[in-house]
C-alpha positions as CSV (number, residue, x, y, z in Angstrom):
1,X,0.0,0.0,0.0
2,X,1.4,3.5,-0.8
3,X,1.8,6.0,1.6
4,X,2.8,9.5,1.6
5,X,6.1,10.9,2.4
6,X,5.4,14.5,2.2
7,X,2.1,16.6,2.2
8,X,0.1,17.3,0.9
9,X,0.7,21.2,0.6
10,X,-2.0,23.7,-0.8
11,X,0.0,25.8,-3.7
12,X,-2.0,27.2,-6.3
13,X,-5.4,28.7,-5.5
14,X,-7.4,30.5,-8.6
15,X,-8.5,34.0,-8.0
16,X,-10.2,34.7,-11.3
17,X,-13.1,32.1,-11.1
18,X,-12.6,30.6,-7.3
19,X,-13.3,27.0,-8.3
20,X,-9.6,25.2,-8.7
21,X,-6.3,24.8,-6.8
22,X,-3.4,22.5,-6.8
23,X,-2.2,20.4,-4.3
24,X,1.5,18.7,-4.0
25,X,2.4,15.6,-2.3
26,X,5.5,13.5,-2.1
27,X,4.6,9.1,-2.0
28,X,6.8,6.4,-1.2
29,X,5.9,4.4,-4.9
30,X,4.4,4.7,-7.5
31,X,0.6,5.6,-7.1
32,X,-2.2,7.3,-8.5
33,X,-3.0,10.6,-6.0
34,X,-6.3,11.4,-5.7
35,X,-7.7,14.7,-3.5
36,X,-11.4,14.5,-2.8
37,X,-13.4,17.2,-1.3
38,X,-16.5,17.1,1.2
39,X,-19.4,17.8,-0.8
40,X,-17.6,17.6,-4.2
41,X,-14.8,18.8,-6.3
42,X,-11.4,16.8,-6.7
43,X,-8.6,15.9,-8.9
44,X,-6.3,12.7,-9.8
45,X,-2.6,12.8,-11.2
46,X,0.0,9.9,-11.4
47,X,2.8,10.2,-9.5
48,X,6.0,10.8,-11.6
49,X,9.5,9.5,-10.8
50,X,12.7,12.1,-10.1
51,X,15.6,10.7,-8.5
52,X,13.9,7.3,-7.2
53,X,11.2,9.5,-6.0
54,X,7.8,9.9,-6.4
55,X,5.6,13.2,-6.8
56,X,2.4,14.2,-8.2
57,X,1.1,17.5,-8.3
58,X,-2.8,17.4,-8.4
59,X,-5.5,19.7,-10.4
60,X,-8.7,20.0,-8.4
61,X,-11.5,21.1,-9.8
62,X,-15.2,21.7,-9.2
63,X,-14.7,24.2,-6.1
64,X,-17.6,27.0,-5.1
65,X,-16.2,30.5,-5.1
66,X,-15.8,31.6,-1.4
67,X,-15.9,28.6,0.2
68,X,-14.0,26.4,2.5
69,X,-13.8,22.3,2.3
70,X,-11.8,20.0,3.6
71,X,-10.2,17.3,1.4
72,X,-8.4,14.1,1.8
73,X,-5.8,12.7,0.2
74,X,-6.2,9.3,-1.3
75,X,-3.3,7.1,-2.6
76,X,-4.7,4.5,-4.9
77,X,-8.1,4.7,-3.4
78,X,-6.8,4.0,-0.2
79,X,-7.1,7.1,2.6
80,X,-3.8,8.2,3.0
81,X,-4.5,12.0,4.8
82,X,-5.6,12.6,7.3
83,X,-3.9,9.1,8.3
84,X,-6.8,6.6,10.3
85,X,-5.0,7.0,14.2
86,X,-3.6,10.9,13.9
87,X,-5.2,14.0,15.1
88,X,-4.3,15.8,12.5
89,X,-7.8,17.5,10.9
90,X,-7.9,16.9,7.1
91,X,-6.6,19.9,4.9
92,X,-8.8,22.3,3.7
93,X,-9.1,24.1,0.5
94,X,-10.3,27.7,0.6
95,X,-11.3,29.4,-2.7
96,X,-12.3,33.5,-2.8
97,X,-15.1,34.8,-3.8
98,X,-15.2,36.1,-7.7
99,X,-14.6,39.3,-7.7
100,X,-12.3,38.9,-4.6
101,X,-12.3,42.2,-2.5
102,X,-9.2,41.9,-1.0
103,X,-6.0,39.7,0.1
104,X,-4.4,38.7,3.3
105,X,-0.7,38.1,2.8
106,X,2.1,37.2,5.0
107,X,5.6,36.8,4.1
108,X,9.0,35.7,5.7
109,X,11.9,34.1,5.0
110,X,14.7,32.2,6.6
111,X,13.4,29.1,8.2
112,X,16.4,27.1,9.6
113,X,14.1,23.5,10.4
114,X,12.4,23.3,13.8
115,X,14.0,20.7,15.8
116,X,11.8,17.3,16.6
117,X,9.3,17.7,19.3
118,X,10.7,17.7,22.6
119,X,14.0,18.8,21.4
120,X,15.7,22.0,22.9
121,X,15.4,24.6,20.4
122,X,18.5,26.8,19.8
123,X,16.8,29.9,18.1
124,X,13.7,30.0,19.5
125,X,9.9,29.0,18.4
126,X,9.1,28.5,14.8
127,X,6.8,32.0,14.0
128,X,5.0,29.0,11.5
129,X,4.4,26.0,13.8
130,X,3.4,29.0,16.1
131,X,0.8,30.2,13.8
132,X,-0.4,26.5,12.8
133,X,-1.2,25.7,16.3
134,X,-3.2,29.4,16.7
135,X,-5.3,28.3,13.3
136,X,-5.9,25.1,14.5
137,X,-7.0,26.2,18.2
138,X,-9.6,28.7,15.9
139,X,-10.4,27.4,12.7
140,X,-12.9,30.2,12.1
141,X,-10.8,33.0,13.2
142,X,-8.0,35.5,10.8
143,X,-5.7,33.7,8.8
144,X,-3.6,34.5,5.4
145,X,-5.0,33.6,2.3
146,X,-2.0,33.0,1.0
147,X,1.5,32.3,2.5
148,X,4.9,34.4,0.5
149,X,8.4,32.2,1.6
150,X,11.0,34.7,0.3
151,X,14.2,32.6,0.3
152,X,16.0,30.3,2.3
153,X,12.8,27.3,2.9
154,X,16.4,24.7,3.2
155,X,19.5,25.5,4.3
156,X,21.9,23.1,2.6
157,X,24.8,25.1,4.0
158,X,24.1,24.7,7.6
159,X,22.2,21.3,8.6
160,X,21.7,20.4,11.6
161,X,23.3,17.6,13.6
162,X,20.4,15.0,12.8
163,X,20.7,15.3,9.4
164,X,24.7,15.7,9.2
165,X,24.4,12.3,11.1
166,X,22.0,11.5,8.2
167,X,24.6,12.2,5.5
168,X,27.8,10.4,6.7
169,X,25.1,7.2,7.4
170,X,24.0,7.9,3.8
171,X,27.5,8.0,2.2
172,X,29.1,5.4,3.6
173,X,25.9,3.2,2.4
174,X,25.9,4.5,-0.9
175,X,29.6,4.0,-1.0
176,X,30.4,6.4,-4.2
177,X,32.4,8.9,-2.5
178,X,32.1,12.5,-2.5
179,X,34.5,15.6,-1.5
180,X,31.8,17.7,-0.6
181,X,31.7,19.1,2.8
182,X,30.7,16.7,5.8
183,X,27.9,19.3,7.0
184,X,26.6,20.0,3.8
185,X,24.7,18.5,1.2
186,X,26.0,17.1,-2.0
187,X,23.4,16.0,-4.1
188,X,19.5,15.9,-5.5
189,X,19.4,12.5,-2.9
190,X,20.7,14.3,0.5
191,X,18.7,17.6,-0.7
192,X,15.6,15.4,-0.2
193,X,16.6,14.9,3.7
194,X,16.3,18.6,3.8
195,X,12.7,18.6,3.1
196,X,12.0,15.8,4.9
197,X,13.2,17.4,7.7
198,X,11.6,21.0,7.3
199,X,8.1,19.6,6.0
200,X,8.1,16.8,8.0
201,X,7.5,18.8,10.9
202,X,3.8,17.7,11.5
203,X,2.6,21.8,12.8
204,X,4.3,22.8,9.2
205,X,2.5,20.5,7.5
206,X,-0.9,21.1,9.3
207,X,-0.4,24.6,8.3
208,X,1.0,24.0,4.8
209,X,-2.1,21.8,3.7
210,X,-4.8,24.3,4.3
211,X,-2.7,27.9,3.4
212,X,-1.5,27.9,-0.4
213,X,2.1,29.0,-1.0
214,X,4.1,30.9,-3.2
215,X,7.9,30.7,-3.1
216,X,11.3,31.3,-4.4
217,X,14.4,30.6,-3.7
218,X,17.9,32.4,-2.0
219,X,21.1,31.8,-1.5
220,X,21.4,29.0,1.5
221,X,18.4,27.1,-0.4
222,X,22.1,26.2,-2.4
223,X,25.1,27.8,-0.7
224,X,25.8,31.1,1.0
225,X,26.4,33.7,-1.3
226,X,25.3,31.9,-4.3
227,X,26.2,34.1,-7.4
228,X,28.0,36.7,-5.7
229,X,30.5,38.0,-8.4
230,X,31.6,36.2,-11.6
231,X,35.2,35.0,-9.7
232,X,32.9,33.5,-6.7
233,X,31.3,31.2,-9.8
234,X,35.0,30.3,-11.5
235,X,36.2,29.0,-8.3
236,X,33.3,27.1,-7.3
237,X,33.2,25.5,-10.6
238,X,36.2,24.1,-10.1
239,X,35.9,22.5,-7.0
240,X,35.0,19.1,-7.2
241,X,32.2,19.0,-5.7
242,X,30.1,21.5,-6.4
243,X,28.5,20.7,-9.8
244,X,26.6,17.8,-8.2
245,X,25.6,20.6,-5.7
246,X,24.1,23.0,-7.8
247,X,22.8,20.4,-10.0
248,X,21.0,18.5,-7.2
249,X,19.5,22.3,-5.7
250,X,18.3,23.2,-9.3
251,X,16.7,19.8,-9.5
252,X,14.8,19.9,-6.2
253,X,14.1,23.5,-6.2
254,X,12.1,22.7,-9.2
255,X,10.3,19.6,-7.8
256,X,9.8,20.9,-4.4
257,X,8.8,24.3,-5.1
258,X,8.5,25.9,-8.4
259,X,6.0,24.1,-10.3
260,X,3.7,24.2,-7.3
261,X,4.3,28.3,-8.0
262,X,2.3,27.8,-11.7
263,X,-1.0,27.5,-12.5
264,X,-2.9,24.8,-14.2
265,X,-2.5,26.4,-17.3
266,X,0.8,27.5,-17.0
267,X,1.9,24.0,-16.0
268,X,0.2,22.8,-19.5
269,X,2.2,25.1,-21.6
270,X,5.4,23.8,-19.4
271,X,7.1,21.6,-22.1
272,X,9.2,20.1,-18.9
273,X,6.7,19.2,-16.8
274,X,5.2,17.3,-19.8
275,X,8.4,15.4,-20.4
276,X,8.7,15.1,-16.8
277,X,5.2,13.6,-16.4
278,X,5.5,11.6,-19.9
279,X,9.0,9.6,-19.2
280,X,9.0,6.3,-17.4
281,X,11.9,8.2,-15.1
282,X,12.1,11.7,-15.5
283,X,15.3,12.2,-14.0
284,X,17.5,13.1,-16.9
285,X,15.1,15.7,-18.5
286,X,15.3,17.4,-15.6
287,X,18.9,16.7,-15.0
288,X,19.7,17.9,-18.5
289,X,17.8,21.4,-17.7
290,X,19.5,21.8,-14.3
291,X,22.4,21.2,-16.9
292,X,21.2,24.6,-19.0
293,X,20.4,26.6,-16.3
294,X,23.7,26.6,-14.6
295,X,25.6,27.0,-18.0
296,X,23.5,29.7,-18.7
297,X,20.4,31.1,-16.4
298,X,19.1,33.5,-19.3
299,X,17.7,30.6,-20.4
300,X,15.1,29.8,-17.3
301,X,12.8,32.2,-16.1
302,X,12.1,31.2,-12.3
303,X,10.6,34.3,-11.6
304,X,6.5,34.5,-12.1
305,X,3.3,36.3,-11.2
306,X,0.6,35.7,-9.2
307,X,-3.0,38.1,-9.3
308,X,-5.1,37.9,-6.0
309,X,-8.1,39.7,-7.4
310,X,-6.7,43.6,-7.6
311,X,-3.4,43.1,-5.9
312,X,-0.3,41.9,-8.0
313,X,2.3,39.8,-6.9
314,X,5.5,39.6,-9.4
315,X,7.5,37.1,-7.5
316,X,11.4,37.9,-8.8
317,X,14.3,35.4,-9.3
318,X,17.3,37.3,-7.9
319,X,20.2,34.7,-7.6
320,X,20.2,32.4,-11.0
321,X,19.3,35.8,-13.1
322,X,22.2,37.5,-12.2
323,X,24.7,39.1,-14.5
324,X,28.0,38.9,-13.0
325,X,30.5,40.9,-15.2
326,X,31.7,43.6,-13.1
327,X,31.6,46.5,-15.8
328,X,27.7,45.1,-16.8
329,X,26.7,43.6,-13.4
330,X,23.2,43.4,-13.2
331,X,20.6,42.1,-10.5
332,X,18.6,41.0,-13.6
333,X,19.4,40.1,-17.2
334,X,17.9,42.6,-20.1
335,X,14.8,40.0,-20.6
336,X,14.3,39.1,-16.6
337,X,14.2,42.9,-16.3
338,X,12.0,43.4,-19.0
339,X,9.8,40.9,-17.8
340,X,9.4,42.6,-14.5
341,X,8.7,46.4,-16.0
342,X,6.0,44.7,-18.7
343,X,4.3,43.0,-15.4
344,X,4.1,46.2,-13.8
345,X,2.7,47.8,-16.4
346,X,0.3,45.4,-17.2
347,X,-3.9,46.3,-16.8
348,X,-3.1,50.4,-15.8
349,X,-6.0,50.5,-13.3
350,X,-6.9,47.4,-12.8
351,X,-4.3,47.0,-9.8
352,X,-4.9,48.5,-6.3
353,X,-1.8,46.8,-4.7
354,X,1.6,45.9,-6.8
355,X,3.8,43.6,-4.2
356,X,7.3,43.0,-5.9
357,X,8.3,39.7,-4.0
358,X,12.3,39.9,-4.0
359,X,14.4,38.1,-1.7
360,X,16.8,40.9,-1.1
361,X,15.5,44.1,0.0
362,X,15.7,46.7,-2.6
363,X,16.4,49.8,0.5
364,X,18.5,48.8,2.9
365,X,19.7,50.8,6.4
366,X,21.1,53.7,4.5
367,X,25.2,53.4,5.7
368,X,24.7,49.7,4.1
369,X,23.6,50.9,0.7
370,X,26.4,53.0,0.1
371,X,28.7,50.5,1.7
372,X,27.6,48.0,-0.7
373,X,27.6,50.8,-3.7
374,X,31.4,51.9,-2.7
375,X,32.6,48.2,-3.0
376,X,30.5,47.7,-6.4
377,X,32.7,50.6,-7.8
378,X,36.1,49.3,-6.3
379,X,35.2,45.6,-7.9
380,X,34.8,47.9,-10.8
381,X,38.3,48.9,-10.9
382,X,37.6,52.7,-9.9
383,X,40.3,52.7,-7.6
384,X,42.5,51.2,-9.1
385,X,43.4,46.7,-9.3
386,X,44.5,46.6,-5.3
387,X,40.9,48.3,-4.5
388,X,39.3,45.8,-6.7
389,X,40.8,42.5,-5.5
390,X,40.1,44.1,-1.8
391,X,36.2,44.5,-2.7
392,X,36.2,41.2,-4.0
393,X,37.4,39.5,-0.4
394,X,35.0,42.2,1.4
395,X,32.0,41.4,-1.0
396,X,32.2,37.4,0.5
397,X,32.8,38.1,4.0
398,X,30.4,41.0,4.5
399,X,27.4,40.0,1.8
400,X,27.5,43.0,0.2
401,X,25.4,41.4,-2.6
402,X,22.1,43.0,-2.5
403,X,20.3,45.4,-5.0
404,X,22.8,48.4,-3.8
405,X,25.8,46.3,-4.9
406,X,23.9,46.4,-8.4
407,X,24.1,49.9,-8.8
408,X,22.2,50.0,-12.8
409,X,19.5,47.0,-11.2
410,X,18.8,49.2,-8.2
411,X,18.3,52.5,-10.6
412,X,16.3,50.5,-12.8
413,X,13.8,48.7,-10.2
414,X,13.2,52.3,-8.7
415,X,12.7,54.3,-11.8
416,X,9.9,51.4,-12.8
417,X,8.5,51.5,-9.4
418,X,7.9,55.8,-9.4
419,X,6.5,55.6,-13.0
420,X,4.5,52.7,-12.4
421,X,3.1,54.9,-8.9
422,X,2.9,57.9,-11.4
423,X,0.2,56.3,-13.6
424,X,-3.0,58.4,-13.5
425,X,-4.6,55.3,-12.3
426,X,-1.4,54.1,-9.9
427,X,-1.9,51.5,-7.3
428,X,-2.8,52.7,-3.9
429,X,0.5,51.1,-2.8
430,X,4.0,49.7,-4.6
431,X,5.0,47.5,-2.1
432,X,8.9,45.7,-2.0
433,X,8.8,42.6,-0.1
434,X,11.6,40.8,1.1
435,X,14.1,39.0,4.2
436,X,17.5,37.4,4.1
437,X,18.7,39.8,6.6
438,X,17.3,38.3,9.7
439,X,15.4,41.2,10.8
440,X,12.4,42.9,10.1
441,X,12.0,46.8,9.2
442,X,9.5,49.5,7.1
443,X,11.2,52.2,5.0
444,X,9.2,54.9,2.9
445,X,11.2,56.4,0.1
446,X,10.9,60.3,-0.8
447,X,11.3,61.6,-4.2
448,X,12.5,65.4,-5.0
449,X,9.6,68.0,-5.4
450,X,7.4,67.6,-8.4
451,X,8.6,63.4,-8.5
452,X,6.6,61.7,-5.7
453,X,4.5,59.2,-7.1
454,X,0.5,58.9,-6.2
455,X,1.1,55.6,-4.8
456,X,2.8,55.2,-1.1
457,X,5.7,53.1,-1.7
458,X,7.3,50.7,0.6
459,X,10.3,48.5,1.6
460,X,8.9,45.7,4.2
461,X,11.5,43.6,5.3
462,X,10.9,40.5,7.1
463,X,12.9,37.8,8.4
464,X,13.4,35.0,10.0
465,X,10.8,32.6,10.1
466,X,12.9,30.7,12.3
467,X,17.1,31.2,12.9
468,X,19.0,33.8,14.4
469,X,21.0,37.2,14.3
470,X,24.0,37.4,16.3
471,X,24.9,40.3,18.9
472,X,26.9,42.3,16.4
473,X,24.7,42.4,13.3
474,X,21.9,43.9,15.5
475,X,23.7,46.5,16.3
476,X,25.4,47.0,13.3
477,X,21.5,47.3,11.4
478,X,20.8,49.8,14.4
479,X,23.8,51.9,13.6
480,X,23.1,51.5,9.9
481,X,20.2,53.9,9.9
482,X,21.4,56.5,12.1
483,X,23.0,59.7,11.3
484,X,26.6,59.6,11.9
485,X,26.5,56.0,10.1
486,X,24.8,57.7,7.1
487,X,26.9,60.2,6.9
488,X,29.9,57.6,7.1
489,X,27.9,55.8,4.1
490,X,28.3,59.6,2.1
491,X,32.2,59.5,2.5
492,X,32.6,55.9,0.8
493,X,30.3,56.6,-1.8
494,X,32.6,59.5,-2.3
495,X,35.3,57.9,-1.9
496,X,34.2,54.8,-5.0
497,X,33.1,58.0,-7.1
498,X,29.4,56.6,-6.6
499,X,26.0,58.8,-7.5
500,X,23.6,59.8,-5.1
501,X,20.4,57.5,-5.6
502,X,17.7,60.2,-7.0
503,X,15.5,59.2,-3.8
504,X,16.3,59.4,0.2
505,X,14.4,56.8,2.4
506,X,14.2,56.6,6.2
507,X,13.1,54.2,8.7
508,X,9.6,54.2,9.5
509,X,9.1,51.3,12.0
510,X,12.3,48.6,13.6
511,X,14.5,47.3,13.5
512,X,12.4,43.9,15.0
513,X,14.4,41.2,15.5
514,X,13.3,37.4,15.9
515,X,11.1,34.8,14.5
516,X,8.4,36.7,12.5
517,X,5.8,37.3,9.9
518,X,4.4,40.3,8.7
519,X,1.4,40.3,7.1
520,X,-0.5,42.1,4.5
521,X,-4.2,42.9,4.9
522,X,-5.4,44.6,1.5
523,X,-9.1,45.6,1.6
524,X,-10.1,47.7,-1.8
525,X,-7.2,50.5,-1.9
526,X,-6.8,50.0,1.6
527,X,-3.8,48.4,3.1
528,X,-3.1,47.6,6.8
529,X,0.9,46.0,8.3
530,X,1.6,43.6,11.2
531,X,4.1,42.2,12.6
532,X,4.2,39.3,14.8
533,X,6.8,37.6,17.0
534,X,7.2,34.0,18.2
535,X,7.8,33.8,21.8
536,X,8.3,31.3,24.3
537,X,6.7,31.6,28.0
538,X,3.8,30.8,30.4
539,X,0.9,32.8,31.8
540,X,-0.3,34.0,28.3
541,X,-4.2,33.8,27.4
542,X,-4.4,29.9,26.5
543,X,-5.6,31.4,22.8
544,X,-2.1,32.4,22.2
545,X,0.4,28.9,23.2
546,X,0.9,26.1,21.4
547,X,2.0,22.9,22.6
548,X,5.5,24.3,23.9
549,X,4.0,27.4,25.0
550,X,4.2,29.8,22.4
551,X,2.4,32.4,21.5
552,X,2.6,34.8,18.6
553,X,2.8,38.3,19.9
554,X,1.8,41.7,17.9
555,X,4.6,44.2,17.6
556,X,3.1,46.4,15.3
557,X,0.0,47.5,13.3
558,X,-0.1,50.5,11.0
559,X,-2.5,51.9,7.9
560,X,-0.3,52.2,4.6
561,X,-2.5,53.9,3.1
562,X,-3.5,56.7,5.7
563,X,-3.4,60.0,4.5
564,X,-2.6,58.9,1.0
């Protein structure tokens, strides 16, 4: 009898007619995956084969506009979720009505795995097992509609003793030998014990098979400070190895998480997915497009859109889209950035809300920006070669990687964002959603007189989900945005010969620092912030713990849109 081995997860939902959504599972053979919801509606798929692994993503159809049903997930007609003897409730499907009047989004990134129940945890509660136990306690009360992981769902850089126990068992079994390092992972095979032990975790999967998903991916999902500068890629392409590396995290980034990011008919028009789905074993397609991607990422496209009734979400790739030349470096080739501008322009006035999902925030703590701008220009040889090779070893040790460090990318991305908030019939809000940098912040750009655009426009900055910041770094984001440090920023952008950006930001909420989510309420052209923190403790209203004790604690709320 089959059984599953992941799942299932809610990804796609439909917002333009309400009645279909995909769900993703992961079975331990060969089955056919069926999804069957209470009162009708459901889907079947085969499961396909990657890697001696078996998958299925399922269509289900036949939904009612603004409802909620629960489902269960069937393995060759057999009940396989919820399983016969677990508490877990079945998932449920939740559809918006058509037209949809609004969105609740929340967003994070960074989610180091939660340790096994009953285990010490060395960076606090998981922000998302802390939110699945508050939606289970109260089904009927608020919870997202959707659910944005901005970067870093694995970290295949820095496992975690069970599972670096897990690889040296699995290598000496399998017995072919690898250089790679002993705490990381090597291949598509060990990148599978990294979802197994994040998705595993029965609250994460209670939560992720009843709020659908949209992700990309960062850096640590592969390596820490993947695609950094064009000598960062010539030396890891020659070490031994990392081509399985990157192969294996291209591989599973796409099984795992991108195709769940498509819709229906987007996954029809996907001439991969049908070879993947076609083929007895569709390892080597795959394999051979990992193959293409890392000889040359123009031709992918990993970045994609989502529309939740009036608000636009352009989800952006910006690791594998990188161009790494240092006189042309770009956050985005020519066609990735065209993409994005042609998104944004897309139906003027037919968007209340344009959210620009990036994993890297695009305004950082202002002594940061000009850091990372200075160190652009000396990698650029504008001080000379000794300046340039000493920007390259700062770039890797300090992460000066961000839009800043991609001086033409950052000018471009704002310019599109003021004309796009410039339309006569702008959004109410352009907002720039991101993480990686493990804490959580709101900064409001200003244009010069006669520039500011109609819509307010945002950077909200959220991370972790679950990890840590150490001592240094939070003060070192508290100094960034104060005045002495900004003027310190001025003197190395003078000193690399870099340009003023034509806009000035400030902070206007954090830094917050540990495991949270912020979340988006959009209601017409009306748009509401909060931040929550996981926290650990007793003596809290009982509505608040979860089985360890905690809570999820409201730092801050604020109107976006008050006084626009």
């Amino acid at each position: 009898m089959a059984g599953l081995r992941l799942g299932p997860l809610v990804r796609y939902v439909d917002w333009e007619t309400g009645t279909s959504a995909t769900v993703w599972v992961e079975t331990d053979r060969a089955c056919t995956v069926g999804v069957a919801c209470a009162g009708g509606g459901g889907g079947t798929a085969r499961t396909f084969l990657v890697a001696g692994h078996h998958y299925a993503l399922v269509v289900v159809t036949g939904l009612t506009p603004g409802s909620a049903v629960e489902y269960e997930v069937v393995l060759d007609g057999e009940r396989a979720w919820p399983p016969a003897d677990s508490p877990l409730p079945p998932g449920t499907l939740r559809t918006p009505p058509v037209p949809a009047t609004g969105a609740v989004i929340a967003f994070g990134s960074c989610r180091w795995a939660a340790p096994t129940e009953g285990a010490a945890d060395p960076v606090g509660p998981d922000v998302l097992d802390t939110l699945a136990a508050r939606l289970a306690a109260d089904p009927a009360g608020d919870r997202p509609d959707v659910l944005l992981l901005l970067g870093d769902q694995v970290y295949a850089d820095e496992t975690s003793a069970a599972t670096r126990a897990w690889i040296a068992r699995h290598r000496r079994e399998a017995g072919t030998g690898t250089d790679a390092p002993p705490d990381q992972v090597a291949d598509y095979e060990e990148y599978t014990r990294l979802y197994d032990e994040s998705w595993g975790d029965p609250d994460l999967r209670r939560l992720l098979s009843t709020v659908p998903t949209c992700m990309i991916f960062d850096d640590h999902d592969v390596i820490d400070d993947w695609n950094t500068s064009a000598a960062w890629v010539a030396e890891m392409r020659a070490t031994p190895w990392w081509h399985e590396r990157i192969i294996g995290g291209l591989m599973s980034y796409w099984v795992y998480q991108h195709i769940g990011n498509l819709s229906p008919a987007e996954l029809a028009e996907d001439e991969l997915y049908a070879a993947v789905l076609a083929a007895d074993d569709g390892t080597e397609a795959l394999r051979a497009f990992a193959e293409r991607a890392e000889a040359d990422p123009a031709t992918v496209r990993w970045s994609y859109r989502r529309d939740f009734g009036r608000t636009r979400l352009l989800m952006v790739d910006t690791r594998a889209a990188r161009v790494l030349e240092e006189r042309h470096r770009a956050m985005l080739d020519a066609e990735e950035a065209d993409w994005l501008r042609e998104q944004a322009f897309d139906d003027p006035g037919g968007v209340d809300h344009l959210l620009v999902g990036t994993s890297l925030p695009w305004l950082l703590p202002p002594m940061v920006h000009f850091a990372e701008g200075w160190h652009a220009a000396l990698c650029r040889g504008e001080r000379g070669p000794r300046w340039a090779r000493f920007g390259e070893w700062l770039r890797r040790r300090a992460d000066l990687e961000h839009w800043a460090a991609f001086t033409t990318s950052f000018h471009r991305l704002t310019d599109t964002i003021a004309e796009v908030g410039r339309q006569d019939a702008a959004p109410a809000t352009v907002s720039v959603l991101s993480g990686d940098v493990h804490h959580a912040y709101v900064a409001e750009p200003a244009w010069p007189a006669g520039q500011r655009p109609r819509s307010r426009v945002f950077q909200l900055t959220c991370s972790p989900l679950h990890n840590a910041v150490p001592l240094v770094m939070r003060m070192s984001f508290r100094f960034g945005w104060s005045r002495f440090a900004k003027a310190a920023g001025h003197l190395l952008a003078r000193h690399g010969r870099v340009a003023r950006p034509a806009i000035r930001w400030e902070r206007a909420g954090g830094p917050w620092f540990g495991n949270q989510l912020m979340t988006l309420t959009l209601r017409g052209r009306t748009a509401r912030l909060r931040l929550e923190k996981a926290e650990a403790g007793a003596g809290r209203p009982r509505r608040d713990t979860d089985r360890e004790g905690a809570r999820l604690v409201r730092v801050m709320e604020r109107d976006l849109t008050e006084g626009a």
